[in-house]
Structure formats: structure tokens, C-alpha cells
mmCIF file of the N, C-alpha and C atoms, coordinates in Angstrom:
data_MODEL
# 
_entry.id   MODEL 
# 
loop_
_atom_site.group_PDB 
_atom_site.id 
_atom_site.type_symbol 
_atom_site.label_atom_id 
_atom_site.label_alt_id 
_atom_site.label_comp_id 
_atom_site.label_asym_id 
_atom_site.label_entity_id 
_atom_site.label_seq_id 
_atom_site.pdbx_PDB_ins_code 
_atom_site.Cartn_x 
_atom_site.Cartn_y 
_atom_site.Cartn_z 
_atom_site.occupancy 
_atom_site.B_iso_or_equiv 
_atom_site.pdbx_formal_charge 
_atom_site.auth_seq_id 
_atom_site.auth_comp_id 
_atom_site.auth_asym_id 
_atom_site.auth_atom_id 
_atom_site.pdbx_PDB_model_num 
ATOM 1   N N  . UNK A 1 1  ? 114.341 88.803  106.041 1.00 0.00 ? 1  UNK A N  1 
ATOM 2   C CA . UNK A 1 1  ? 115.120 89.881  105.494 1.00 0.00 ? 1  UNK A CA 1 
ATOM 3   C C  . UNK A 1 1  ? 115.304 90.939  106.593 1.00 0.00 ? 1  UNK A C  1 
ATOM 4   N N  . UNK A 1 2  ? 116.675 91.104  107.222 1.00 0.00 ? 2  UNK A N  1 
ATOM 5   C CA . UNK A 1 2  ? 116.912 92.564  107.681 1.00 0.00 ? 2  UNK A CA 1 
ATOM 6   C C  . UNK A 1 2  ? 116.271 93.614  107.395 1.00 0.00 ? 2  UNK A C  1 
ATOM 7   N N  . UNK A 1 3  ? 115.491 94.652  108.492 1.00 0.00 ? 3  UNK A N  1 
ATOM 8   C CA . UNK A 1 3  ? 114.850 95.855  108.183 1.00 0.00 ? 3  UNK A CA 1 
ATOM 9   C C  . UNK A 1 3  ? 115.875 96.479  107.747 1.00 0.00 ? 3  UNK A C  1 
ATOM 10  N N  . UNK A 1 4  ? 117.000 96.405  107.854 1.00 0.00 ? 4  UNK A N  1 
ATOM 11  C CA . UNK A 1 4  ? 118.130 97.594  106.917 1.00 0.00 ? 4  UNK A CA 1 
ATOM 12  C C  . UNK A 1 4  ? 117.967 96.916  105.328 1.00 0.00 ? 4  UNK A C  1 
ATOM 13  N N  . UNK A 1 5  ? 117.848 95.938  104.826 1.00 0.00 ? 5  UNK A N  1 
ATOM 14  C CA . UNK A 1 5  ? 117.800 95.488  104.164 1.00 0.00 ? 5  UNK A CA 1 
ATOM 15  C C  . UNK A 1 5  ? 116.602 95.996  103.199 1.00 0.00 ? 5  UNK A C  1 
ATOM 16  N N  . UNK A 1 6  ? 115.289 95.818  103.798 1.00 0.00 ? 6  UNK A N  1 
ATOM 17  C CA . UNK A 1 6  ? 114.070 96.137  103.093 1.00 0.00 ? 6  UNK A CA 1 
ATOM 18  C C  . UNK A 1 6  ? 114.131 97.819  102.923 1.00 0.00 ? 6  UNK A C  1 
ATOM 19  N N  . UNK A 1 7  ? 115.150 98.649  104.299 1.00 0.00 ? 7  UNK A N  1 
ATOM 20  C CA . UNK A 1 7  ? 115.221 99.717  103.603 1.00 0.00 ? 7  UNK A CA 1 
ATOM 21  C C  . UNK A 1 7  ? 115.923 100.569 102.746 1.00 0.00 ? 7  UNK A C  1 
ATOM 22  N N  . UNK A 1 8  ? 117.059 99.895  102.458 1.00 0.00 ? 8  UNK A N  1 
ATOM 23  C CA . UNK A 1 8  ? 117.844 100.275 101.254 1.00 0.00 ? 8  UNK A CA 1 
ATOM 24  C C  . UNK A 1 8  ? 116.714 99.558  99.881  1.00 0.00 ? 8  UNK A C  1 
ATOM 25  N N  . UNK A 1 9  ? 115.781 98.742  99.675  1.00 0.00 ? 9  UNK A N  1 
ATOM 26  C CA . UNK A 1 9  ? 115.420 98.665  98.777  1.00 0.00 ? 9  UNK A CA 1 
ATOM 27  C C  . UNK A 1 9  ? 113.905 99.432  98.683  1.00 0.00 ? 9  UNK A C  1 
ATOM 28  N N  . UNK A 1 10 ? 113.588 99.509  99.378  1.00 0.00 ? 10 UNK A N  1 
ATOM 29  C CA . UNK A 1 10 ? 112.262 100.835 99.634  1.00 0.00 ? 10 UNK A CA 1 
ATOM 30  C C  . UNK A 1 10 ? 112.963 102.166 99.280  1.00 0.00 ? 10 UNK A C  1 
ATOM 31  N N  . UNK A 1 11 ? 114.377 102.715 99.395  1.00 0.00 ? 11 UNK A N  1 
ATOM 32  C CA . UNK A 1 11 ? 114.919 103.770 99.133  1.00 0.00 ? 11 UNK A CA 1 
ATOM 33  C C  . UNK A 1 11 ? 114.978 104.279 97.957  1.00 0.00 ? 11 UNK A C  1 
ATOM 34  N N  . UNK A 1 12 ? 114.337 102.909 96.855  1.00 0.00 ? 12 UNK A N  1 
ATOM 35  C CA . UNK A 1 12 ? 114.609 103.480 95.635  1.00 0.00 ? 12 UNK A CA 1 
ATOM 36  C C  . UNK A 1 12 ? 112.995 103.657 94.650  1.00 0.00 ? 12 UNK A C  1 
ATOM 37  N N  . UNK A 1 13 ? 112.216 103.624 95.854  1.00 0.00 ? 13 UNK A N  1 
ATOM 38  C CA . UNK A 1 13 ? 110.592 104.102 95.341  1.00 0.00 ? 13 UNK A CA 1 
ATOM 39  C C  . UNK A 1 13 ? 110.659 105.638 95.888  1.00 0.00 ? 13 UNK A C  1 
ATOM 40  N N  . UNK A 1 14 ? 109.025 105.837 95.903  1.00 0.00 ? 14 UNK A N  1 
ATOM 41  C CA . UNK A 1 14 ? 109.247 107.425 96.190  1.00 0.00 ? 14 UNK A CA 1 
ATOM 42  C C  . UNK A 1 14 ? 108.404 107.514 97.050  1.00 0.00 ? 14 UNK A C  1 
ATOM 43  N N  . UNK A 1 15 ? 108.723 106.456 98.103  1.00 0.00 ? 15 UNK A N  1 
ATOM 44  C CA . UNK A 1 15 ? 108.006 106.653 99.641  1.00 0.00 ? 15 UNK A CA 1 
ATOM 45  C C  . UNK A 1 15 ? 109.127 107.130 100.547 1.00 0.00 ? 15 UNK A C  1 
ATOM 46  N N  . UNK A 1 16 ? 109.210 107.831 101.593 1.00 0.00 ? 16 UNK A N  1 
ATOM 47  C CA . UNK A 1 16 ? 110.201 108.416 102.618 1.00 0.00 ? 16 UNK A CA 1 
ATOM 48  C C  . UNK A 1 16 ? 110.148 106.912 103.834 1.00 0.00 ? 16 UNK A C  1 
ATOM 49  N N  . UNK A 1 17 ? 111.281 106.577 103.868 1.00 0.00 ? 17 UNK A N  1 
ATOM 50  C CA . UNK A 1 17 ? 111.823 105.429 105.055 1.00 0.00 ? 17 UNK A CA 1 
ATOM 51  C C  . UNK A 1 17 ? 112.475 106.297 105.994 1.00 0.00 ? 17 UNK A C  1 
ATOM 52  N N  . UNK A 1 18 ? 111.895 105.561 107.119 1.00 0.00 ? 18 UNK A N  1 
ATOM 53  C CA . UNK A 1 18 ? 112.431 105.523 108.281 1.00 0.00 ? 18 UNK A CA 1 
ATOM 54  C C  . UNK A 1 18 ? 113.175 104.529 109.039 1.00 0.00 ? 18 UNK A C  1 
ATOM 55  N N  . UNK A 1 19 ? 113.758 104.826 109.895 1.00 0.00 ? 19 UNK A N  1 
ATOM 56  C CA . UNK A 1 19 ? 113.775 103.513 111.103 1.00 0.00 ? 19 UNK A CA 1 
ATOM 57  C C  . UNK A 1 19 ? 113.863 104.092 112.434 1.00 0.00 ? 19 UNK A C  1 
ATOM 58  N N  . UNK A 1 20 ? 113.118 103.356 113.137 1.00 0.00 ? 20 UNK A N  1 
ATOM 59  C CA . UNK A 1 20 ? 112.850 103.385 114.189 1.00 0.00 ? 20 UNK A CA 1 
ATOM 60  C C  . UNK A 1 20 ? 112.906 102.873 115.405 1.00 0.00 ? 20 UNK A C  1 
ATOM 61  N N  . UNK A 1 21 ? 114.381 102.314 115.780 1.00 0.00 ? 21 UNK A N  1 
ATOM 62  C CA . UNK A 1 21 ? 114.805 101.131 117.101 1.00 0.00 ? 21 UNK A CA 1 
ATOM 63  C C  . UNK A 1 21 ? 114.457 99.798  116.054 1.00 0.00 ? 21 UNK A C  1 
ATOM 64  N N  . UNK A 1 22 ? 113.485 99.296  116.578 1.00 0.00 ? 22 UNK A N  1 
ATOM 65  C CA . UNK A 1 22 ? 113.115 97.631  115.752 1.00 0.00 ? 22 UNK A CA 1 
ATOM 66  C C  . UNK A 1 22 ? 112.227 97.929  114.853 1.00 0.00 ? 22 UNK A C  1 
ATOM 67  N N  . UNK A 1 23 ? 111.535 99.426  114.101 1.00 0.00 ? 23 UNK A N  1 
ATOM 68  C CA . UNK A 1 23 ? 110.811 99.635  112.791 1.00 0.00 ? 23 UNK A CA 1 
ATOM 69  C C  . UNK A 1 23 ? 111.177 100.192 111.919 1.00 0.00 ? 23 UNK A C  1 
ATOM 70  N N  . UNK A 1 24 ? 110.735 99.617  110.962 1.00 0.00 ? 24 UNK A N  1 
ATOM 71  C CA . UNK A 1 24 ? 110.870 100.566 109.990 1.00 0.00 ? 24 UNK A CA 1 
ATOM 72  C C  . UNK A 1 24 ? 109.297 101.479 109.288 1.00 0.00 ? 24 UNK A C  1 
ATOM 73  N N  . UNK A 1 25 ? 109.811 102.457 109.164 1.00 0.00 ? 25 UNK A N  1 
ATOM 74  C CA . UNK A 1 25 ? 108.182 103.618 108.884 1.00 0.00 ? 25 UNK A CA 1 
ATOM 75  C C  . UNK A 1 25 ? 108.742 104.024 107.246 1.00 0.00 ? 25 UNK A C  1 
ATOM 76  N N  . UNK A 1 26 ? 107.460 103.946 106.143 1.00 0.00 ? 26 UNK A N  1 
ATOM 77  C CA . UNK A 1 26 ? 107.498 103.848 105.221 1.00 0.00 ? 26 UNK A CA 1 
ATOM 78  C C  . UNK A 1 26 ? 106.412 105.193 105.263 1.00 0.00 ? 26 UNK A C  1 
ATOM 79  N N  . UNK A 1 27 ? 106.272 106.209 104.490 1.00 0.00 ? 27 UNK A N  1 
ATOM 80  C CA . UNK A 1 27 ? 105.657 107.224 104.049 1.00 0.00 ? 27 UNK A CA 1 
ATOM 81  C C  . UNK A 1 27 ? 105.381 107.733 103.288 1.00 0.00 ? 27 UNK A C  1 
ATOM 82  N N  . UNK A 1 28 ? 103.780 107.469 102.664 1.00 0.00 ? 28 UNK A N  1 
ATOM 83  C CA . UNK A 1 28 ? 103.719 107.811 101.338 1.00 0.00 ? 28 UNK A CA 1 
ATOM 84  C C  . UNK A 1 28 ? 102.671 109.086 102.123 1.00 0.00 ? 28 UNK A C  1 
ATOM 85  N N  . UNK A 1 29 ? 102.211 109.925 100.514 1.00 0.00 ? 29 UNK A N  1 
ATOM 86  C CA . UNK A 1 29 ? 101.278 111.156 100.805 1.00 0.00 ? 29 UNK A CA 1 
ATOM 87  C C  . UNK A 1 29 ? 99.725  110.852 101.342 1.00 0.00 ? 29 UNK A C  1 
ATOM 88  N N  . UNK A 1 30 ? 99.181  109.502 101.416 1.00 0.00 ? 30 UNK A N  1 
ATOM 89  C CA . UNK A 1 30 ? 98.389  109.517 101.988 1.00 0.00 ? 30 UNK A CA 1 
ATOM 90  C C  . UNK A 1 30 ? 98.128  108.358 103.441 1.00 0.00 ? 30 UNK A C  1 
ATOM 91  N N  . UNK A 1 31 ? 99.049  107.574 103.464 1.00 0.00 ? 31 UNK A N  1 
ATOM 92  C CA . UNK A 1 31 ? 99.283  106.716 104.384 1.00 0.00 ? 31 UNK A CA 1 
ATOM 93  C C  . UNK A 1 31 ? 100.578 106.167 104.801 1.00 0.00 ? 31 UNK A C  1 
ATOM 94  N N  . UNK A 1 32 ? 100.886 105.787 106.416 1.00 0.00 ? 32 UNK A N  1 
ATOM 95  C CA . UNK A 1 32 ? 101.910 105.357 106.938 1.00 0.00 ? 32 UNK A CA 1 
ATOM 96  C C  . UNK A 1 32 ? 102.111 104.010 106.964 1.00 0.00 ? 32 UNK A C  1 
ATOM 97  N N  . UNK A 1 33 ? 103.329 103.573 107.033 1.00 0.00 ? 33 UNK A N  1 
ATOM 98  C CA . UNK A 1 33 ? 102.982 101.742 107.228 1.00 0.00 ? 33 UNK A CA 1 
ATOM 99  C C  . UNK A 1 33 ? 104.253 101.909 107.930 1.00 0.00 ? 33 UNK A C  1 
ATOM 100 N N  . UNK A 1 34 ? 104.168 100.720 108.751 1.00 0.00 ? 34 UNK A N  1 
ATOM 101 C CA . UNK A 1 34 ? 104.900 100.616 110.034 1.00 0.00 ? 34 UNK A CA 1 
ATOM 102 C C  . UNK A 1 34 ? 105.259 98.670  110.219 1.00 0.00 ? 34 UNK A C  1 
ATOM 103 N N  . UNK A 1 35 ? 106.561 98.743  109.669 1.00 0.00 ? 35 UNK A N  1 
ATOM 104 C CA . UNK A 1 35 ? 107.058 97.296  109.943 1.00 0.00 ? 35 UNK A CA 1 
ATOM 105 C C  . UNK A 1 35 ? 107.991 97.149  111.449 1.00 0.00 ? 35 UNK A C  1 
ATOM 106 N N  . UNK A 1 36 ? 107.347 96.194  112.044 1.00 0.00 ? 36 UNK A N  1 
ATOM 107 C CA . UNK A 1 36 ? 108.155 95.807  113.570 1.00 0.00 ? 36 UNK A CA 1 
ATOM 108 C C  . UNK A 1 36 ? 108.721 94.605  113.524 1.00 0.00 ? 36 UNK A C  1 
ATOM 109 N N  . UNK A 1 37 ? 109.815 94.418  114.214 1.00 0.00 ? 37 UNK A N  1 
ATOM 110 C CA . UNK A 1 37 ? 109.884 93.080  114.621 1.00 0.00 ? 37 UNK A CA 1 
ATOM 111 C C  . UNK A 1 37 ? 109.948 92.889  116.007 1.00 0.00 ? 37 UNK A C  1 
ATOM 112 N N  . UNK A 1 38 ? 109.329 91.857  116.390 1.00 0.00 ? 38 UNK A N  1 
ATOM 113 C CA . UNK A 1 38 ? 108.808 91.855  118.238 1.00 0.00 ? 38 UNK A CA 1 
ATOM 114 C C  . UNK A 1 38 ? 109.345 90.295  118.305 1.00 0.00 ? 38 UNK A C  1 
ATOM 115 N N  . UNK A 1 39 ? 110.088 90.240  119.787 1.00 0.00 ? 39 UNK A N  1 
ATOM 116 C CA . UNK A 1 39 ? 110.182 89.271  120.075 1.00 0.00 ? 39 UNK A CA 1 
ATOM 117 C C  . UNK A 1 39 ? 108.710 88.158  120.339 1.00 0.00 ? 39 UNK A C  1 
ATOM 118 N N  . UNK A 1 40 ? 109.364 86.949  120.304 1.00 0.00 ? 40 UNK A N  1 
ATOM 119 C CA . UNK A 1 40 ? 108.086 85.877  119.997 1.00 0.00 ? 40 UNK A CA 1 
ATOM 120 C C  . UNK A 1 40 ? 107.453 86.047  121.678 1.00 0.00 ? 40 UNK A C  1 
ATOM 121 N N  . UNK A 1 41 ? 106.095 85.342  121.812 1.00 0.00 ? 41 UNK A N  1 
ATOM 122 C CA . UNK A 1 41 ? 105.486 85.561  123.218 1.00 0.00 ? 41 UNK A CA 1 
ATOM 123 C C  . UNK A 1 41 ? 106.351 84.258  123.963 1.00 0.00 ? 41 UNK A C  1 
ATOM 124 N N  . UNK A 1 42 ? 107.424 84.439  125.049 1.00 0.00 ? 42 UNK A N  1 
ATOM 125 C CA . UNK A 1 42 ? 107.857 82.935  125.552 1.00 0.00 ? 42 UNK A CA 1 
ATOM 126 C C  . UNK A 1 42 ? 107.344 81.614  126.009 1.00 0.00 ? 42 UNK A C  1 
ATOM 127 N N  . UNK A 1 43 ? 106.247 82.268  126.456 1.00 0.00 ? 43 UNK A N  1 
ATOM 128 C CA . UNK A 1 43 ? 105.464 80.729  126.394 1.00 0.00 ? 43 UNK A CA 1 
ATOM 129 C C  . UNK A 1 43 ? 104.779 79.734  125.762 1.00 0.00 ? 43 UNK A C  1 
ATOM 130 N N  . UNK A 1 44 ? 105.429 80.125  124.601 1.00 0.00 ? 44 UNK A N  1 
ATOM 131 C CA . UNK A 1 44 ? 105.316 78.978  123.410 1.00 0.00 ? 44 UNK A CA 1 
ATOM 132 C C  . UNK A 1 44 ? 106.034 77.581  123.410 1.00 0.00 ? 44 UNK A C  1 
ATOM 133 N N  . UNK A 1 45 ? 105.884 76.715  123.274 1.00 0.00 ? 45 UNK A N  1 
ATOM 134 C CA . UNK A 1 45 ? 106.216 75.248  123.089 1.00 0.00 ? 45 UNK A CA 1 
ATOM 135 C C  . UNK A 1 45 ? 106.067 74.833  121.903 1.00 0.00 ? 45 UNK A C  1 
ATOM 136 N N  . UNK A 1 46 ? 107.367 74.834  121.822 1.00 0.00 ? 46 UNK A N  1 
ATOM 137 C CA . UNK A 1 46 ? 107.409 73.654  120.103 1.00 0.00 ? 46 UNK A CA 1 
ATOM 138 C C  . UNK A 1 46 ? 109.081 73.375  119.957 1.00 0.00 ? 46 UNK A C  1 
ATOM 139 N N  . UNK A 1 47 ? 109.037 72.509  118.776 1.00 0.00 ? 47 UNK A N  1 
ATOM 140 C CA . UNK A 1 47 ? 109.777 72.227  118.057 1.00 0.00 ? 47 UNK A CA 1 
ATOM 141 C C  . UNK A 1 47 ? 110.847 73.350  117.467 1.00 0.00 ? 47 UNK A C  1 
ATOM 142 N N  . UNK A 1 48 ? 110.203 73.961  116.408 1.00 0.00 ? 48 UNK A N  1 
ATOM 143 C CA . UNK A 1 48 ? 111.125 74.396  115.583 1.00 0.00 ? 48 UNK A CA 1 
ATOM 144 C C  . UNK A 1 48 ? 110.212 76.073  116.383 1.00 0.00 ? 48 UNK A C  1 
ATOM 145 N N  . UNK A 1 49 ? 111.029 76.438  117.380 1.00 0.00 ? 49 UNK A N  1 
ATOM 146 C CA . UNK A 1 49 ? 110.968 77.954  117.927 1.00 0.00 ? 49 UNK A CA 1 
ATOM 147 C C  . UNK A 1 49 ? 110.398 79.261  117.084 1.00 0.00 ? 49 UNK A C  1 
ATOM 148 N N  . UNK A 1 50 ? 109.927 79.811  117.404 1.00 0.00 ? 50 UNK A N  1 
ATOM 149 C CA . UNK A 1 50 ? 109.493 81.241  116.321 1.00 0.00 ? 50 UNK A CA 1 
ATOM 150 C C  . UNK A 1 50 ? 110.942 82.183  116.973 1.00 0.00 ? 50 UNK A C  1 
ATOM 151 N N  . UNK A 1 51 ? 111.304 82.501  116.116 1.00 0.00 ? 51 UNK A N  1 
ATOM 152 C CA . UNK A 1 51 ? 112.613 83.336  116.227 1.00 0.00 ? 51 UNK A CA 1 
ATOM 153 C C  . UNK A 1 51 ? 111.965 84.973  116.336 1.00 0.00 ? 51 UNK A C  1 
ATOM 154 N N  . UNK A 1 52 ? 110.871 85.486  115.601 1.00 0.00 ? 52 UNK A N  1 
ATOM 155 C CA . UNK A 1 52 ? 110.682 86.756  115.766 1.00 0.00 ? 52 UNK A CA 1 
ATOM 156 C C  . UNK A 1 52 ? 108.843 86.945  115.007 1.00 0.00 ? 52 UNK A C  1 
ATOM 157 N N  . UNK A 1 53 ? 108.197 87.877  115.251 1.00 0.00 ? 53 UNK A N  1 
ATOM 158 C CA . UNK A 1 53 ? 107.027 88.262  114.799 1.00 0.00 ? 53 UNK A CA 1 
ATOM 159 C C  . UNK A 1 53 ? 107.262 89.235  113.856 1.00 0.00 ? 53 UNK A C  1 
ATOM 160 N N  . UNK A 1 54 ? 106.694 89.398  112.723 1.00 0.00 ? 54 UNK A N  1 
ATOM 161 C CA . UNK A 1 54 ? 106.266 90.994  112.125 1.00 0.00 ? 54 UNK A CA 1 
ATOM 162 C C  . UNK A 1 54 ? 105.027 91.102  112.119 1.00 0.00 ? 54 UNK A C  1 
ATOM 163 N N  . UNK A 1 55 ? 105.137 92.574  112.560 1.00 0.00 ? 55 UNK A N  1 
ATOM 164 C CA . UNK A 1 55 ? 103.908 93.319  112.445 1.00 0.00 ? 55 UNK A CA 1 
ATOM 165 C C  . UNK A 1 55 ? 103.958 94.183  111.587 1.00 0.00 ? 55 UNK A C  1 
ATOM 166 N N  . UNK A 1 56 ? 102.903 94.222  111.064 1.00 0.00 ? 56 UNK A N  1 
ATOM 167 C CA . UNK A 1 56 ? 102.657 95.834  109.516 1.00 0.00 ? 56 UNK A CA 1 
ATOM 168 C C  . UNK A 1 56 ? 101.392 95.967  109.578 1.00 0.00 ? 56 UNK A C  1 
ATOM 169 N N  . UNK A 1 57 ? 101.770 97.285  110.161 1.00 0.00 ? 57 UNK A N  1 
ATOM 170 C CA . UNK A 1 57 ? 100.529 98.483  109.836 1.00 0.00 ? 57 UNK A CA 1 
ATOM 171 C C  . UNK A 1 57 ? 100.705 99.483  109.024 1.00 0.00 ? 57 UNK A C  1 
ATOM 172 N N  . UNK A 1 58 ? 99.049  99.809  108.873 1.00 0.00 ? 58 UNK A N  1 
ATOM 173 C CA . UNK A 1 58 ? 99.244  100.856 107.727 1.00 0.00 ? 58 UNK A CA 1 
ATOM 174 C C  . UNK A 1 58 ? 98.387  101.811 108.515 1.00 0.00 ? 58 UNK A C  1 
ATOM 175 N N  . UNK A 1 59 ? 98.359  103.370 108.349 1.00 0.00 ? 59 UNK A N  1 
ATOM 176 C CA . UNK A 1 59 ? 97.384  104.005 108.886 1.00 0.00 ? 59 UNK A CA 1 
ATOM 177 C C  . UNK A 1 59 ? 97.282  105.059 107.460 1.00 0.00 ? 59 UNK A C  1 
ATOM 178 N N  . UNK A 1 60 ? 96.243  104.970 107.677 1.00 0.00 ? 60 UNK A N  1 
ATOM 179 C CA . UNK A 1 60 ? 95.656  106.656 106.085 1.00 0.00 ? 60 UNK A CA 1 
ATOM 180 C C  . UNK A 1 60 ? 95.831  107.434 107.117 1.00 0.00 ? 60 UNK A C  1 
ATOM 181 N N  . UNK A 1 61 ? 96.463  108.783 106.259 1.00 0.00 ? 61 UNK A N  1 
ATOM 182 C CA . UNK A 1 61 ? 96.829  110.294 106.767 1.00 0.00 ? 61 UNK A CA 1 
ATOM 183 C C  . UNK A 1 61 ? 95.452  111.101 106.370 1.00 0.00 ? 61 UNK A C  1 
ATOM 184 N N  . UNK A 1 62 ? 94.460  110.417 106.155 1.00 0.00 ? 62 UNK A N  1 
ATOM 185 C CA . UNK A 1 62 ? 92.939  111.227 105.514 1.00 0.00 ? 62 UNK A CA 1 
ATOM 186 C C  . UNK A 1 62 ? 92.496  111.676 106.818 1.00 0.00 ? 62 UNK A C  1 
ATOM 187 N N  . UNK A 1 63 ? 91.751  112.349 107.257 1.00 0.00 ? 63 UNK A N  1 
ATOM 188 C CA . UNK A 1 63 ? 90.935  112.952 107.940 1.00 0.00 ? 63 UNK A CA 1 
ATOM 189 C C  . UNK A 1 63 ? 90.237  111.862 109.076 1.00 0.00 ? 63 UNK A C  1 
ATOM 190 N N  . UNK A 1 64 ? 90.674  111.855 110.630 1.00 0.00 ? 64 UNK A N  1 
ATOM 191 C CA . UNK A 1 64 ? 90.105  110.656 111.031 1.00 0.00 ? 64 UNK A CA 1 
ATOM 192 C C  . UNK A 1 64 ? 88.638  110.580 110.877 1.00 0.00 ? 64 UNK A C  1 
ATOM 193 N N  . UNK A 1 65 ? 88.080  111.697 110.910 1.00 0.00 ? 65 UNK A N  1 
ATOM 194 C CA . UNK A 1 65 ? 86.553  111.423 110.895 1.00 0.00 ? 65 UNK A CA 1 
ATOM 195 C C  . UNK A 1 65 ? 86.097  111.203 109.761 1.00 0.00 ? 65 UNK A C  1 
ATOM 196 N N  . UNK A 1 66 ? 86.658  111.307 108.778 1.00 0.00 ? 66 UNK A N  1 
ATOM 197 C CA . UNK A 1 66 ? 86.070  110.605 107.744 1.00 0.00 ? 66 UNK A CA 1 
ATOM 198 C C  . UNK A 1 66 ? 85.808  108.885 107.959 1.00 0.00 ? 66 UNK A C  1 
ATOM 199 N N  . UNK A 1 67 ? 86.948  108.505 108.721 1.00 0.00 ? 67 UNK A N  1 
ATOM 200 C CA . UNK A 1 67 ? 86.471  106.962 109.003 1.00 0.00 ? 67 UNK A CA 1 
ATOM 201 C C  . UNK A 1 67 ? 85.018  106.475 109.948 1.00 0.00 ? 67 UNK A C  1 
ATOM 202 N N  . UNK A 1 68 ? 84.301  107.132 110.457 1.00 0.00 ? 68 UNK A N  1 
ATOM 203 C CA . UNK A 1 68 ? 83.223  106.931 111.023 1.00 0.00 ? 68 UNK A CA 1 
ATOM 204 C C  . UNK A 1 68 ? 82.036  107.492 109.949 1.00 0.00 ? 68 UNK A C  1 
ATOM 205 N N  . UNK A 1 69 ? 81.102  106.687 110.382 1.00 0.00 ? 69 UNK A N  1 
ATOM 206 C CA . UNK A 1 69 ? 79.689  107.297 109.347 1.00 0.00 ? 69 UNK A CA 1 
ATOM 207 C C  . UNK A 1 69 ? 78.887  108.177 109.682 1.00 0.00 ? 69 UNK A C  1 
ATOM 208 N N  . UNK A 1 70 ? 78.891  108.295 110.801 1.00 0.00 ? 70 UNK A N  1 
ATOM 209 C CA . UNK A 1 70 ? 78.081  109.200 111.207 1.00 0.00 ? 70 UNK A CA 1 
ATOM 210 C C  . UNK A 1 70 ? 78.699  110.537 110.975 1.00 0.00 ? 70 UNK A C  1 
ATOM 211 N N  . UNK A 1 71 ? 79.971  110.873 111.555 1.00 0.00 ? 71 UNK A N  1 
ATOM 212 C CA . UNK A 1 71 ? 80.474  112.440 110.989 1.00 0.00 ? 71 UNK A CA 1 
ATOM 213 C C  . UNK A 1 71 ? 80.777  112.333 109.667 1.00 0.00 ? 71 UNK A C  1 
ATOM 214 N N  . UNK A 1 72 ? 81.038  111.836 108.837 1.00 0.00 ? 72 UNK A N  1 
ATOM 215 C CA . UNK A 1 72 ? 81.519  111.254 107.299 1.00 0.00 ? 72 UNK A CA 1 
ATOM 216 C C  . UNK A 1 72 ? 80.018  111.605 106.757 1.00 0.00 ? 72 UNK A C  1 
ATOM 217 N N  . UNK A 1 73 ? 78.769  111.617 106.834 1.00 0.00 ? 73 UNK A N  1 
ATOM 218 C CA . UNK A 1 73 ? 77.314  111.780 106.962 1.00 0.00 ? 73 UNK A CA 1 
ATOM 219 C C  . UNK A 1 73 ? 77.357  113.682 106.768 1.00 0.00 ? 73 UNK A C  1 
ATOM 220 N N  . UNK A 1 74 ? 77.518  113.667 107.982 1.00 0.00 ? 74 UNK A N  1 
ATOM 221 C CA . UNK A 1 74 ? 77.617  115.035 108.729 1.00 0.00 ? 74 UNK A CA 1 
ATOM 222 C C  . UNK A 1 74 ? 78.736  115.854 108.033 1.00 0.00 ? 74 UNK A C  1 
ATOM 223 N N  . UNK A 1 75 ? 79.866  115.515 107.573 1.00 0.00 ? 75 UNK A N  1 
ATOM 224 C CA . UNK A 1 75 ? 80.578  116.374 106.786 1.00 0.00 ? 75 UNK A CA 1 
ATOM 225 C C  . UNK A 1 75 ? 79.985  116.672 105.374 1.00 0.00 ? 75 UNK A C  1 
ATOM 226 N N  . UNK A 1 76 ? 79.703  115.693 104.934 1.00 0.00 ? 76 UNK A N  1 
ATOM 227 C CA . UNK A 1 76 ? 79.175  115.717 103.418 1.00 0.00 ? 76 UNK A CA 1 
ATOM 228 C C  . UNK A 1 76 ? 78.313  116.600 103.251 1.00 0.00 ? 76 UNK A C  1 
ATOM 229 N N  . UNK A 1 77 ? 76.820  116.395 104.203 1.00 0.00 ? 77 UNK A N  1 
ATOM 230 C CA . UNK A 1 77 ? 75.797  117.254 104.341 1.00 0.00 ? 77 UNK A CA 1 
ATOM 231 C C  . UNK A 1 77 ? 76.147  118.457 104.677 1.00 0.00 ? 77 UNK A C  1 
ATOM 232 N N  . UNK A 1 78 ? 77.319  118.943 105.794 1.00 0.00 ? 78 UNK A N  1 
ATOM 233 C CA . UNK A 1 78 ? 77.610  120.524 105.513 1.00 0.00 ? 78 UNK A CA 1 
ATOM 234 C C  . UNK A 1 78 ? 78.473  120.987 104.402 1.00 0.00 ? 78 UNK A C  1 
ATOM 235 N N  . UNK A 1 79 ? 78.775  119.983 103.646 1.00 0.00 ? 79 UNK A N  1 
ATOM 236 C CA . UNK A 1 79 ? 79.564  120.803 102.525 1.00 0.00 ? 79 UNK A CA 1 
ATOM 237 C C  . UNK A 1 79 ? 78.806  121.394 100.938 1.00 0.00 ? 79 UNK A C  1 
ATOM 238 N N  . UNK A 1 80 ? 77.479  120.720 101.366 1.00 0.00 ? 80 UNK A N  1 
ATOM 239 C CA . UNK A 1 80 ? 76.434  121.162 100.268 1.00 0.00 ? 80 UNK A CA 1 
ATOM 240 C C  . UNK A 1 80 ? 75.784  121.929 100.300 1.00 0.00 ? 80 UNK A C  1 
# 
């Protein structure tokens, strides 16, 4: 499916689309997601060719240190 494609139909949730050259960026209030399409690596051998890769990421907009334990530890304990 065309990224113009997936984003006229993402347009009708209530996440904010983007595009971005070959991505498309999807935006909700607590996390980003990020669809690419990348050409295949050329030194592949086969038959029936890979025409293209997707990649999708997501990243949370939360607090990076909350993702580690040790400050995630350390926040908690100063908030008490």
C-alpha cells in the first residue's frame, strides 16, 4: 500500500499524519510511530527480488528517564 495511501486513511482517526520524503509520522498524545520505506540491501540473491523494506517505529513521548530503573527508582523516591 502507498504511504499516501495509508495516509489518507489514518486521516480519519485522531492521530496527526505526517510525511516525510519516504515516511510517514503518525502522532498520537503519548507516542510517535514512524513508517519508512528503504530500499532493499543490493546484495541480495534470489529469485523473486525484495522490491522495498518497511520499517515502523514507535517512540513514547513519556519522560526518557522514566525508561531506565535506576532514575525511574530515583524519581519515585523523590516524589514521596
Amino acid at each position: 500500500m502507498p504511504l499516501d495511501e495509508l495516509r489518507r486513511l489514518l486521516s480519519a482517526t485522531p492521530l496527526k499524519v505526517s510525511r516525510a520524503a519516504e515516511a510517514l509520522i503518525a502522532e498520537h498524545e503519548t507516542a510517535v510511530t514512524t513508517v519508512k520505506v528503504l530500499p532493499p540491501a543490493q546484495d541480495e540473491i534470489s529469485k523473486d527480488p525484495i522490491q522495498a523494506v518497511v520499517q515502523i517505529t514507535t517512540e513514547r513521548l513519556a519522560d526518557s528517564r522514566l525508561r531506565f530503573p535506576l532514575f525511574r527508582e530515583r524519581l519515585l523516591s523523590d516524589s514521596s
